[in-house]
C-alpha positions in Angstrom: -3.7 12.3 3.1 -2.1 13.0 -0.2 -4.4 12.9 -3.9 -3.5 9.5 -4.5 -4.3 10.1 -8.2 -2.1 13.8 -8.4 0.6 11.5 -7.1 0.5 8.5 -9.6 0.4 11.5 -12.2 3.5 12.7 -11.1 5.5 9.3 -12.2 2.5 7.5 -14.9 1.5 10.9 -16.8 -2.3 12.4 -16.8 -3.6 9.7 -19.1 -4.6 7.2 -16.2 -8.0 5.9 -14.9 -8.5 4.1 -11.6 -10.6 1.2 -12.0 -10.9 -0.8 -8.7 -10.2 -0.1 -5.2 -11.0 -2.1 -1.7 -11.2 -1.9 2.0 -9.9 -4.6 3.8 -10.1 -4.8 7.7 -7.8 -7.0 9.3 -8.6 -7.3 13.1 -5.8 -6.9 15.2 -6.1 -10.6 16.4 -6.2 -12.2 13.6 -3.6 -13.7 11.2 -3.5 -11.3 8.6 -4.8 -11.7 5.2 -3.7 -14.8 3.0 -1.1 -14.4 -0.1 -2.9 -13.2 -3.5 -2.1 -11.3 -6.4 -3.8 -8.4 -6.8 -4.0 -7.8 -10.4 -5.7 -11.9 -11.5 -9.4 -10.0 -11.6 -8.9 -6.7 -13.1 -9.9 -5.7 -16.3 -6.5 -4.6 -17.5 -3.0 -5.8 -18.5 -1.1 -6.4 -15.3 2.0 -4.7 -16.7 -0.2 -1.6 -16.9 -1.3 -1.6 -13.3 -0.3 0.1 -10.0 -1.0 -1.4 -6.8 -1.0 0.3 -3.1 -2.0 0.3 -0.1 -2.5 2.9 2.4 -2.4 1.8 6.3 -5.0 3.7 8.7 -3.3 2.5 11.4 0.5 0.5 12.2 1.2 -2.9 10.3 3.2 -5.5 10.9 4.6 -8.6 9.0 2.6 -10.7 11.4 -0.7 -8.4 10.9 -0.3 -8.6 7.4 1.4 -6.0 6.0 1.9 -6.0 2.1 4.7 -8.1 1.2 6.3 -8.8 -2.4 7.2 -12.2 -3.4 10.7 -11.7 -5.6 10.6 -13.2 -9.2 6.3 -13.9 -8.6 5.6 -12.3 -11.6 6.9 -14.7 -13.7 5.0 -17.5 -12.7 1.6 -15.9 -14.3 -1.7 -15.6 -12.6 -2.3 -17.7 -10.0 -5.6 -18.2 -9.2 
């Protein structure tokens, strides 16, 4: 697996700080994990923030795989 961080230097520059990350487990038989945005409860400008996701194993639509809702940003934090 790639340095996540050496990557996100590549594109953003050295000067960037990670400030939240997450494990979420999604069993196979469920339904996946409900819309949210991911940026409403972190301490930083949204504009200024990087989101991703890194799949262990094969996703699908239907298992929840991230999904990006066109034009959702300008509707401001939904909470």
């Amino acid at each position: 697996m790639p340095d996540v961080k050496q990557v996100l230097c590549t594109f953003l520059g050295k000067d960037i700080d990670m400030v939240q990350s997450h494990v979420f487990f999604v069993h196979p038989d469920s339904a996946g994990y409900p819309w949210h945005q991911d940026t409403v409860l972190l301490p930083v400008d949204s504009r200024q923030a990087v989101g991703m996701a890194i799949a262990l194993t094969e996703l699908s639509l239907d298992s929840g795989a991230p999904t990006l809702i066109p034009g959702s940003h300008r509707s401001g934090d939904v909470r």
